[in-house]
C-alpha positions as CSV (number, residue, x, y, z in Angstrom):
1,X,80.7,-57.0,77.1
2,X,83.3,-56.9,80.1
3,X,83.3,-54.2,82.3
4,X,86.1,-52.7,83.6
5,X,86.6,-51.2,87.2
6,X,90.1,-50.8,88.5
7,X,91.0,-51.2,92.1
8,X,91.0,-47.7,93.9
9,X,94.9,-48.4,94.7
10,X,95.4,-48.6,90.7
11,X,97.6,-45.6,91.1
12,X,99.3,-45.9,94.4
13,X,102.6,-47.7,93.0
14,X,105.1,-48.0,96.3
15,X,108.5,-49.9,95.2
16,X,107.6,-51.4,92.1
17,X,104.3,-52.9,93.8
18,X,101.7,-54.6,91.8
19,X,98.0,-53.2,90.8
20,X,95.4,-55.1,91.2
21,X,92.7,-55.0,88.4
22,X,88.9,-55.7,88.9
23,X,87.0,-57.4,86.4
24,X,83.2,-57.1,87.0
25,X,80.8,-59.5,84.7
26,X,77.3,-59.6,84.8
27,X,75.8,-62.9,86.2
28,X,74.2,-63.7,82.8
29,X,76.9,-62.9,80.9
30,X,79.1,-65.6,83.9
31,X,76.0,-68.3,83.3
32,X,76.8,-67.4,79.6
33,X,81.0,-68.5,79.8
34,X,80.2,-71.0,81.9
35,X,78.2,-73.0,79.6
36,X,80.7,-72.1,76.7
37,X,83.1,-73.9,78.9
38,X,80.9,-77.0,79.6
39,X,79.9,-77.4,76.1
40,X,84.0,-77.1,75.3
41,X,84.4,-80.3,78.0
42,X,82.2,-82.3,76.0
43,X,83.8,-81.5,73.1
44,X,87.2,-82.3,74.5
45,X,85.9,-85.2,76.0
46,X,84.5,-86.6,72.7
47,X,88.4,-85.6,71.0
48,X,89.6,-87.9,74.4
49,X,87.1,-90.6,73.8
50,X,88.4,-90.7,70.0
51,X,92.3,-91.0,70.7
52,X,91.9,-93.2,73.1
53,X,89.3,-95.7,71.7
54,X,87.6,-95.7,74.9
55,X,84.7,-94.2,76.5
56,X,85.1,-91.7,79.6
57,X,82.3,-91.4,82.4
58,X,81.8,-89.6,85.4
59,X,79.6,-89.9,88.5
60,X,78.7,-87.1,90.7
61,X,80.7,-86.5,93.8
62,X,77.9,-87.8,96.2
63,X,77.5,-91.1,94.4
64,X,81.5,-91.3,94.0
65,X,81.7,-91.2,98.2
66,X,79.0,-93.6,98.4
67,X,80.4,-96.3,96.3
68,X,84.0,-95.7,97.5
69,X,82.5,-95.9,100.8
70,X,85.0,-92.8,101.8
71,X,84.3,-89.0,103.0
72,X,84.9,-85.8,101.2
73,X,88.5,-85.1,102.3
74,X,89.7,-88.7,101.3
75,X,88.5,-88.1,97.7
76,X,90.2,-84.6,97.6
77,X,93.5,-86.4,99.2
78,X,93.0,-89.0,96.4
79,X,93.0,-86.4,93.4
80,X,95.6,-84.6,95.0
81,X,97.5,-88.3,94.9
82,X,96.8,-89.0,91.4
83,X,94.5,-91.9,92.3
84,X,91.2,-90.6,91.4
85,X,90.8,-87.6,89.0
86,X,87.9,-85.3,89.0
87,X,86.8,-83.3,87.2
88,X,84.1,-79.8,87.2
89,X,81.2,-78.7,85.4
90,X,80.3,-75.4,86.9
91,X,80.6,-76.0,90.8
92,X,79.6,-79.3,90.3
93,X,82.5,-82.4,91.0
94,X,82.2,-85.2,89.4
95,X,85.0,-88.2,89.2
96,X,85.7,-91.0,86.7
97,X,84.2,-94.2,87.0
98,X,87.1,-96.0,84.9
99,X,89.4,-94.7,88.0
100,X,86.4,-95.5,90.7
101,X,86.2,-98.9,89.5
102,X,90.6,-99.5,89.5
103,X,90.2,-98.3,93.6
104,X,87.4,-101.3,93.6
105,X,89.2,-104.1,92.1
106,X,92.4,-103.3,94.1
């Protein structure tokens, strides 16, 4: 269950300000959602994998920059670019090798 704390300027509204609203979560219930939303990126994934008739992959970040041969900013200038997409599984990055292996061909 969520717990609810509300920021202590909840009631100070000057000129139509906004309120800022605190959610606190206990940790296990965080490790909880946060394996509800991996186990919903497999899912998807397997729904991707099925429309499109093909099979998606990803590599961790670390073995991505060591086959591209490139540091940590180029990659995040590459997704930001559209040439290599990432994505996350908690705080973890990981990128697609279909897109890995278009930057190595070209």
């Amino acid at each position: 269950m969520l717990k609810k704390e509300w920021h202590w300027m909840s009631d100070y509204k000057p000129n139509n300000a906004k309120t800022m609203n605190v959610v606190q979560i206990k940790l296990m219930e965080f490790e909880d959602l946060l394996d509800s939303v991996y186990r919903l990126e497999k899912r998807l994934d397997k729904i991707d994998e099925k429309l499109s008739g093909r099979s998606i992959e990803y590599v961790p970040l670390n073995q991505a920059l060591k086959t591209l041969g490139i540091s940590r900013k180029t990659s995040d200038n590459w997704h930001k670019q559209k040439i290599l997409s990432k994505k996350y599984i908690g705080a973890k990055v990981f990128y697609s090798t279909n897109d890995i292996k278009k930057i190595l061909e070209s």
